[in-house]
N, CA, C and O of each residue as an XYZ file, in Angstrom:
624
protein
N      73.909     86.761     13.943
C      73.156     85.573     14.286
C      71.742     85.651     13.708
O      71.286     84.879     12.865
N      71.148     86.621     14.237
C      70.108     87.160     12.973
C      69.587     86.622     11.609
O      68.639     85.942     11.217
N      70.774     87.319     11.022
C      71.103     86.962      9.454
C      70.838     85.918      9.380
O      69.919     85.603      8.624
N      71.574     84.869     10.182
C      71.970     83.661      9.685
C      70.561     82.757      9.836
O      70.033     82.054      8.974
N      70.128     83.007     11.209
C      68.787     82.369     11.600
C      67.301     82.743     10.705
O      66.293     82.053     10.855
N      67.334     83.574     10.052
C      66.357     84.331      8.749
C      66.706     83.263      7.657
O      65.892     82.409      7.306
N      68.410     83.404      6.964
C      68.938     82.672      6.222
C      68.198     81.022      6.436
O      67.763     80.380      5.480
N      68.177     80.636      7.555
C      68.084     78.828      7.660
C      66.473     78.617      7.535
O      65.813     77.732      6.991
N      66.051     79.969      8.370
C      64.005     79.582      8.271
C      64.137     79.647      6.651
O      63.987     78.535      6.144
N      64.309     80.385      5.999
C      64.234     80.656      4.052
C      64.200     79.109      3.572
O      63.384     78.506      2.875
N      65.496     78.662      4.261
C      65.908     77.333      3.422
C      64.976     76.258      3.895
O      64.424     75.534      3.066
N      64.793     76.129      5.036
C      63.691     75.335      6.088
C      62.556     75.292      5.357
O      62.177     74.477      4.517
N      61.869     76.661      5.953
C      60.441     76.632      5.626
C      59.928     75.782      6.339
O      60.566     75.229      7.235
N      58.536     75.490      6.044
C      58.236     74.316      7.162
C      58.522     73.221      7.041
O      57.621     72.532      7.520
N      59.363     72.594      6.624
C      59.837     71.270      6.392
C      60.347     70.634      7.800
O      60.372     69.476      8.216
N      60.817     72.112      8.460
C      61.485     71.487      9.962
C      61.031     72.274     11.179
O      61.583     73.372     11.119
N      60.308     72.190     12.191
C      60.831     73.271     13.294
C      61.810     73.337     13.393
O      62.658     72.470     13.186
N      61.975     74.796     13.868
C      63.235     75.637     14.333
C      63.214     75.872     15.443
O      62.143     76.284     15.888
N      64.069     75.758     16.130
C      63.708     76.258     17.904
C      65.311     76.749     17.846
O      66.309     76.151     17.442
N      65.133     78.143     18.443
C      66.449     78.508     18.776
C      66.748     78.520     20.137
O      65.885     78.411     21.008
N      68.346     78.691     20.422
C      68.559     78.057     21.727
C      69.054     79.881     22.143
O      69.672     80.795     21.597
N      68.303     79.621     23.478
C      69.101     80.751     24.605
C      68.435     82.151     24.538
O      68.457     82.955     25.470
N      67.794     82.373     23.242
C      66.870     83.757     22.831
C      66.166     84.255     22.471
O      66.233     84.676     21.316
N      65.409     84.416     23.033
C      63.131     84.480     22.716
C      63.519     85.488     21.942
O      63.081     85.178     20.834
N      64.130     86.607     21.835
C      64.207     87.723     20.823
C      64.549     87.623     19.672
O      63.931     88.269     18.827
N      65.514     86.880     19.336
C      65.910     86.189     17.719
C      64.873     85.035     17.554
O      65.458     84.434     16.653
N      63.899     84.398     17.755
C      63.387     83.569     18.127
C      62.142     84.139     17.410
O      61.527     83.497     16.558
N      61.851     85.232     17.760
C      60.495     85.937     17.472
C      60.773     86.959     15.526
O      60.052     87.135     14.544
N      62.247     87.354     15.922
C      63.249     87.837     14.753
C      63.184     87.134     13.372
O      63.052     87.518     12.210
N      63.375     85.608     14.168
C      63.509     84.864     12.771
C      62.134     83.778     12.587
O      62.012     82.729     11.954
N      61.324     84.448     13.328
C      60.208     83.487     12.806
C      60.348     82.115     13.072
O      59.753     81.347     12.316
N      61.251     81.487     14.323
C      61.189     80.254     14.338
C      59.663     79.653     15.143
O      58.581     80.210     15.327
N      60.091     78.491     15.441
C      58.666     77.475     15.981
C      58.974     77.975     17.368
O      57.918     78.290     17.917
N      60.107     78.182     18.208
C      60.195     78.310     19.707
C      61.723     78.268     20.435
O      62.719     78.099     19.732
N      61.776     78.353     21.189
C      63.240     78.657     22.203
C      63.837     77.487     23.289
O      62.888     76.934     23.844
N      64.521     77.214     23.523
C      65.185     76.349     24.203
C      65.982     77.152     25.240
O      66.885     77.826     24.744
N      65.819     77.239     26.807
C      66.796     77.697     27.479
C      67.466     76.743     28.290
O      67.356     75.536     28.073
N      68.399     77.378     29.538
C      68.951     76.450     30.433
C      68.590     76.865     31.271
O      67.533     77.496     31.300
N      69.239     76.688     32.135
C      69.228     76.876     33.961
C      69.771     78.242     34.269
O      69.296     78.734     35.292
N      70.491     78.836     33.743
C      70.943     79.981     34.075
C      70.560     81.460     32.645
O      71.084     82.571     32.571
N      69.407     80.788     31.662
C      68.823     81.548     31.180
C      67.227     82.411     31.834
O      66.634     82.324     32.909
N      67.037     83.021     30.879
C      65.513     83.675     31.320
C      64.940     82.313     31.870
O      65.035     81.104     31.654
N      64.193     83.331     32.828
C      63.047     82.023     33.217
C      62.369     81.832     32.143
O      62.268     82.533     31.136
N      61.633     80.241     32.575
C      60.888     79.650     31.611
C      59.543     81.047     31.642
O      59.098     81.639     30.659
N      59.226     81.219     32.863
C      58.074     82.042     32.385
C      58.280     83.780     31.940
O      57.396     84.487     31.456
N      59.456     84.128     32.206
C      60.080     85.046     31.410
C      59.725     84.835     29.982
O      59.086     85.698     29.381
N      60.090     83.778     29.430
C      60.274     83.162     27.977
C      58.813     83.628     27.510
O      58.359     84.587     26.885
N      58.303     82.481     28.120
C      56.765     82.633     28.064
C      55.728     84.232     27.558
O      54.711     84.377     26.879
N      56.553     85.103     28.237
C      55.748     86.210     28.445
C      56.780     86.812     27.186
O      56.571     88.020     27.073
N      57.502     86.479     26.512
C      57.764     87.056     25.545
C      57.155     86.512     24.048
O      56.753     87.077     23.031
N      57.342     84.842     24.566
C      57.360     84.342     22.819
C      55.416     84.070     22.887
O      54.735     83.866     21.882
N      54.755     84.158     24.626
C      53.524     84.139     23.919
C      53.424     82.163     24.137
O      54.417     81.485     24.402
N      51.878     81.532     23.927
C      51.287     80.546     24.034
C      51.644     79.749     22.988
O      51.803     78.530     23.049
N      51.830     80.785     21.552
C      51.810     79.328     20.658
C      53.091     78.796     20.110
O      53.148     77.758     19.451
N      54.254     79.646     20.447
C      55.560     78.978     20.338
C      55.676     78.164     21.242
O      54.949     78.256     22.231
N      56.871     76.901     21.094
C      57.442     75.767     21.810
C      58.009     76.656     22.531
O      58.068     77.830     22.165
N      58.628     76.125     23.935
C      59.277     76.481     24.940
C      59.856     75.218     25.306
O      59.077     74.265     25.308
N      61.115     74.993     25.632
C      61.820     73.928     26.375
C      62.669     74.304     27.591
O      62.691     75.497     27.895
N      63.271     73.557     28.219
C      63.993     73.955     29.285
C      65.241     72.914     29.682
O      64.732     71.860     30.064
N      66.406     72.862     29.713
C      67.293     71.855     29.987
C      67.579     71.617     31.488
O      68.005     72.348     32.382
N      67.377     70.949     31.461
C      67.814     70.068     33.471
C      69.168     69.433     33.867
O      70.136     69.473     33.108
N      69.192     68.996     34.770
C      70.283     68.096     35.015
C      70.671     67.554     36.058
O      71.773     67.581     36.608
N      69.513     66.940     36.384
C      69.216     66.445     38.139
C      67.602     66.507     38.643
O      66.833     67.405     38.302
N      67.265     65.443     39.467
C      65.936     65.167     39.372
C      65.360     66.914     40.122
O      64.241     67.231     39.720
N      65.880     67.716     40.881
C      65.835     68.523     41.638
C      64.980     69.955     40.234
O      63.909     70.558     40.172
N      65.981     69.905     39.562
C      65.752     71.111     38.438
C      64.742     70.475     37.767
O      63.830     71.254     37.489
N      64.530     69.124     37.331
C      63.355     68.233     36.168
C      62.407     68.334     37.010
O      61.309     68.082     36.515
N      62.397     68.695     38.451
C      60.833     68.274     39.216
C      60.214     69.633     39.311
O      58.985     69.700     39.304
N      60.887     70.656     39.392
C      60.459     72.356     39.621
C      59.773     72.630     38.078
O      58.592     72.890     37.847
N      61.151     72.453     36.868
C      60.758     72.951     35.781
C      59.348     72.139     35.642
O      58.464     72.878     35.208
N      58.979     70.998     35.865
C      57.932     70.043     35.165
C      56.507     71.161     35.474
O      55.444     71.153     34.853
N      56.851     71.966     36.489
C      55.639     72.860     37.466
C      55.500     73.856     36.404
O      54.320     74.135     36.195
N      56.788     74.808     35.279
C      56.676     75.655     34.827
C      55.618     75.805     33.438
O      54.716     74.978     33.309
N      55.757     76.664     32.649
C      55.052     76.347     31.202
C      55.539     76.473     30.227
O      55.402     77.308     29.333
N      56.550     75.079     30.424
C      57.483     74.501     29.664
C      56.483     73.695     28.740
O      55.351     73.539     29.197
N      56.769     73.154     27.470
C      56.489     72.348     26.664
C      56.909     70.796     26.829
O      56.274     69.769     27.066
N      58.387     71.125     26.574
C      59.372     70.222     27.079
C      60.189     69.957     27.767
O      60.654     71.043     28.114
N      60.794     69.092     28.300
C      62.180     69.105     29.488
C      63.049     68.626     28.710
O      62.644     67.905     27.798
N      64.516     68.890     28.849
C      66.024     68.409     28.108
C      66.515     67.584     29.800
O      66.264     67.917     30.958
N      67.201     66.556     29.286
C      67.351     65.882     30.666
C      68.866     65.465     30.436
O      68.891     64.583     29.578
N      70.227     65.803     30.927
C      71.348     65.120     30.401
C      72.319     66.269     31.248
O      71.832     67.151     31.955
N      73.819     66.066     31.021
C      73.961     64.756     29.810
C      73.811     63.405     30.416
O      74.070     63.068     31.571
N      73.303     62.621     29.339
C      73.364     61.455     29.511
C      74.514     60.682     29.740
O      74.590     59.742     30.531
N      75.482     61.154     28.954
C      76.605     60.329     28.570
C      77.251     61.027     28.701
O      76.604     62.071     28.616
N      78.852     61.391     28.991
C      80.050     62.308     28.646
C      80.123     62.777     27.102
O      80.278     62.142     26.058
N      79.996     63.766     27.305
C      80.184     65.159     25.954
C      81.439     65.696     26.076
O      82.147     65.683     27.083
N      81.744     66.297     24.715
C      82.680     66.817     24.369
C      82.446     68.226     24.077
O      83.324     69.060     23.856
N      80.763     68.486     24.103
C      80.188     69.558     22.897
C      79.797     70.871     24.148
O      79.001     71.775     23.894
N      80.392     70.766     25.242
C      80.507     71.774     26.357
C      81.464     71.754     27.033
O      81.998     70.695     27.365
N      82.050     73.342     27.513
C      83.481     73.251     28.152
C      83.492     72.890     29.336
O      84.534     72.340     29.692
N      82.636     73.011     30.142
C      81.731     72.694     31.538
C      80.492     72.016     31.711
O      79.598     72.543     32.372
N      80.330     70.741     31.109
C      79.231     70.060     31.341
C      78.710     69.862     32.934
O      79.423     70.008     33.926
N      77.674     69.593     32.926
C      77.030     69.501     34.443
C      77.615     67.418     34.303
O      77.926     66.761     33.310
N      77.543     67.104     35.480
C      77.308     66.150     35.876
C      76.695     64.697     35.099
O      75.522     64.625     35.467
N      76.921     63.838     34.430
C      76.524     62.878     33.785
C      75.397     62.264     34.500
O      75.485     62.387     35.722
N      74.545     61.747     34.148
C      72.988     61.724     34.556
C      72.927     59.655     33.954
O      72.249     58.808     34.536
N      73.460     59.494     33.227
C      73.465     58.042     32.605
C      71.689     57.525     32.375
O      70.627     58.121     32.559
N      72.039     56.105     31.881
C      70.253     56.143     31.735
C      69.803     55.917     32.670
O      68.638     56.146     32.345
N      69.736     55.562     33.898
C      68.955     56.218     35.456
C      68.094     56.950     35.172
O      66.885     56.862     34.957
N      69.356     58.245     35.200
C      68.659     59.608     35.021
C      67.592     59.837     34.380
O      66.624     60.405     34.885
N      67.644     59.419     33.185
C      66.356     59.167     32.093
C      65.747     58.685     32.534
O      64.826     59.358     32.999
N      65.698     57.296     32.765
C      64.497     56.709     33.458
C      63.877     57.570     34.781
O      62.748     58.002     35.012
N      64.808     57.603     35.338
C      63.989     58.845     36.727
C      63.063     60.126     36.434
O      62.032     60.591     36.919
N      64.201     60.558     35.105
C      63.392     61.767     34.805
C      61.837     61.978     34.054
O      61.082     62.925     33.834
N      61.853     60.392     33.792
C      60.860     59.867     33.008
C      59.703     59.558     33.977
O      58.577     59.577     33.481
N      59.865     59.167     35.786
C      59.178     59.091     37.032
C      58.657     60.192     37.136
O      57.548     60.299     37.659
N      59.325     61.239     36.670
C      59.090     62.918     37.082
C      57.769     63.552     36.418
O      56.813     64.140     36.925
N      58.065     63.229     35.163
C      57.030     64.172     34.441
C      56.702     63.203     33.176
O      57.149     62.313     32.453
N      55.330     64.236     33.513
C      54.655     63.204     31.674
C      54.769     64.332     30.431
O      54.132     64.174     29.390
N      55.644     65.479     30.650
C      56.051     66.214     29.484
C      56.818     65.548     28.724
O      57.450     64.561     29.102
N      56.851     66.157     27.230
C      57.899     64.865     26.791
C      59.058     65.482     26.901
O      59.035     66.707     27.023
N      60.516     64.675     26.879
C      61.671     64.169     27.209
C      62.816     64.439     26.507
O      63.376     63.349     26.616
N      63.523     65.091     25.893
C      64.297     64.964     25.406
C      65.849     64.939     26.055
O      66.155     65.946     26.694
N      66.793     63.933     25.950
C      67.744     63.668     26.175
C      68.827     64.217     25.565
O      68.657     64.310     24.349
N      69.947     64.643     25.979
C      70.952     65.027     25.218
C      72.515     64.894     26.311
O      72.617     64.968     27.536
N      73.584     64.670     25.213
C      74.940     64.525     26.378
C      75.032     63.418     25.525
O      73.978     62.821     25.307
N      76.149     62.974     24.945
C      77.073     62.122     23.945
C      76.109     60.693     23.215
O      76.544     59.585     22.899
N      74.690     61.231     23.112
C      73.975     60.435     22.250
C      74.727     60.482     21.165
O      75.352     61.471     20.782
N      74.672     58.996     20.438
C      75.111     58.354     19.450
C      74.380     57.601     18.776
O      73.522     56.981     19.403
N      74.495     57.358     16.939
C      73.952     55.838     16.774
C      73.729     54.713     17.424
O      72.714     54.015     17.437
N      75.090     54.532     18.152
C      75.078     53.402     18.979
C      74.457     53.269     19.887
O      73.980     52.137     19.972
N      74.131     54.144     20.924
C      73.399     54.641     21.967
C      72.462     55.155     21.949
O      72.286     55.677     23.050
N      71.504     55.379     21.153
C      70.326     56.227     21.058
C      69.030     54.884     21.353
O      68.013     55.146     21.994
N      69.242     53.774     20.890
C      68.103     53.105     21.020
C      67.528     53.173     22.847
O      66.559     53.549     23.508
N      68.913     52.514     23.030
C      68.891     52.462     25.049
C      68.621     53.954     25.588
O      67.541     54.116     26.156
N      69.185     54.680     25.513
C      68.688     56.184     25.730
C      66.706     56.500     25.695
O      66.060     56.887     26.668
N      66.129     56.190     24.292
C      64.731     55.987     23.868
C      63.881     54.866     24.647
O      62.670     55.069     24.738
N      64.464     53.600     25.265
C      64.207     52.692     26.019
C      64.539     52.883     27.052
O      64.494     51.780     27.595
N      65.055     54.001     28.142
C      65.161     54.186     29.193
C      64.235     55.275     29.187
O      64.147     55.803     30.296
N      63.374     55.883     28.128
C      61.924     56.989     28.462
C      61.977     58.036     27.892
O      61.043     58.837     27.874
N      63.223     58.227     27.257
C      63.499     59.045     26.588
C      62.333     59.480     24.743
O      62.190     58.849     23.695
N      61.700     61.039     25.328
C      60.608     60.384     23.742
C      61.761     61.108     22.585
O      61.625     60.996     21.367
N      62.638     61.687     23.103
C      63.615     62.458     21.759
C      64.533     62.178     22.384
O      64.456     61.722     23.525
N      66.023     62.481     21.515
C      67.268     62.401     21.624
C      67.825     63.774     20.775
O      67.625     63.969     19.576
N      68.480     64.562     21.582
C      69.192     65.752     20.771
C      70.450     65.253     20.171
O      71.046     64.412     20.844
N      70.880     65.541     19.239
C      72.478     64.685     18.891
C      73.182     66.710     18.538
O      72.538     67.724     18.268
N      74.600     66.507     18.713
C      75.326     67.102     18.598
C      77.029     66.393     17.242
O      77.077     66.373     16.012
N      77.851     66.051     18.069
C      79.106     65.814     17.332
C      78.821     64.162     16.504
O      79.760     63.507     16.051
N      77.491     63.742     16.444
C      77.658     62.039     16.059
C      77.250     62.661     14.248
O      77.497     62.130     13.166
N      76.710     63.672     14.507
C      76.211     64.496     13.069
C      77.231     65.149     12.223
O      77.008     65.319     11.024
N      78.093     65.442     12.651
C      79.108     66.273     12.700
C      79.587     65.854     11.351
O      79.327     66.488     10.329
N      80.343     64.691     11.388
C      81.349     64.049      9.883
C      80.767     63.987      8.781
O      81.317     64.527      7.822
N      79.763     63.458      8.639
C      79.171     63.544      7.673
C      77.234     63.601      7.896
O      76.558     62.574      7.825
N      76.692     64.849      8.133
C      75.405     64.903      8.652
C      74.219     64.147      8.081
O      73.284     63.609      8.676
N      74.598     64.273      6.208
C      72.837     63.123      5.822
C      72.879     61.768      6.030
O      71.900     61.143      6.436
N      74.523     60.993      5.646
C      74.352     60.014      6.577
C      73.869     59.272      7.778
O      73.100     58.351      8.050
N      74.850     60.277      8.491
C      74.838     60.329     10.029
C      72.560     60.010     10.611
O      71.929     59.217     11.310
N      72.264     61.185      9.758
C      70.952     61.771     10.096
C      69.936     60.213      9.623
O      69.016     59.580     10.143
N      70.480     60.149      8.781
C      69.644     58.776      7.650
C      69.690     57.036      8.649
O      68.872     56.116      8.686
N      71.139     57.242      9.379
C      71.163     56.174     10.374
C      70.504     56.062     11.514
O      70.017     55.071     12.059
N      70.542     57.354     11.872
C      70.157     57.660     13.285
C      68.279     57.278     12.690
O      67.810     56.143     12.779
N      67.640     58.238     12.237
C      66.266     57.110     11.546
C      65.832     55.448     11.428
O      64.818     54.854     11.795
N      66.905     55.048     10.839
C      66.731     53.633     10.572
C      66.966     53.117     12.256
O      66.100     52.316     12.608
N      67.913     53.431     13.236
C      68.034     53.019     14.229
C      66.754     53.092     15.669
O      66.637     52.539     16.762
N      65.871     54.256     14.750
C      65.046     54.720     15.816
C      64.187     55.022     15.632
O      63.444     55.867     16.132
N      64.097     53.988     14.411
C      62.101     53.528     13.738
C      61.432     52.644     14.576
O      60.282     52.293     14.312
């Protein structure tokens, strides 16, 4: 994983942050921008005390209960979802719909990112329910510069 995450910063460079998911240690390894955990990863301030002040830190939620604690931590960002029914976990938590967003959007003035079966089709309403990002997973999948080039035009 290593390898591979060295391999993608090379090709990257700064053209993109990198945030890796689940491991402040490859994280620090491959020179990315910052880490993404969940609910049953290191604590956020675990994280913290590894990757340090000036990497990103995020944290994924999934219920106003977890979005109102984490908002307290020294998180960067909150992940709020799924929004929608996914395919892209074997055990998703609970569907959150745009409510959720909007609620989670009552919660905190960190910014927002949404994730759980965002789509082209669905991403505008997702962004209009408070959402300031949208993570996409399988809508990228078939064909990604397309895919990537629409999702832009839809959410200029």
């Amino acid at each position: 994983m290593l390898e591979q995450a060295k391999l993608l910063k090379d090709l990257v460079g700064a053209r993109a942050k990198l945030i890796m998911n689940d491991r402040a240690d490859l994280c620090l390894a491959a020179a990315f921008d910052g880490v993404h955990v969940g609910q049953d990863d290191l604590s956020p301030d675990a994280v913290r005390e590894i990757i340090g002040h000036n990497l990103c830190l995020g944290l994924s939620t999934h219920n106003p209960q977890q979005l109102a604690t984490a908002d307290k931590t020294q998180v960067d960002y909150l992940a709020i979802g799924p929004v929608f029914s996914t395919f892209s976990k074997d055990k998703p938590d609970p569907v959150v719909g745009l409510e959720g967003v909007r609620r989670a959007r009552q919660l905190t003035h960190k910014p927002l990112v949404a994730i759980g079966g965002i789509t082209r089709s669905n991403c505008r309403e997702v962004i209009d329910s408070g959402a300031d990002s949208v993570a996409v997973i399988s809508d990228l999948r078939s064909d990604p510069r397309k895919s990537a080039e629409e999702f832009f035009r839809v959410l200029r």
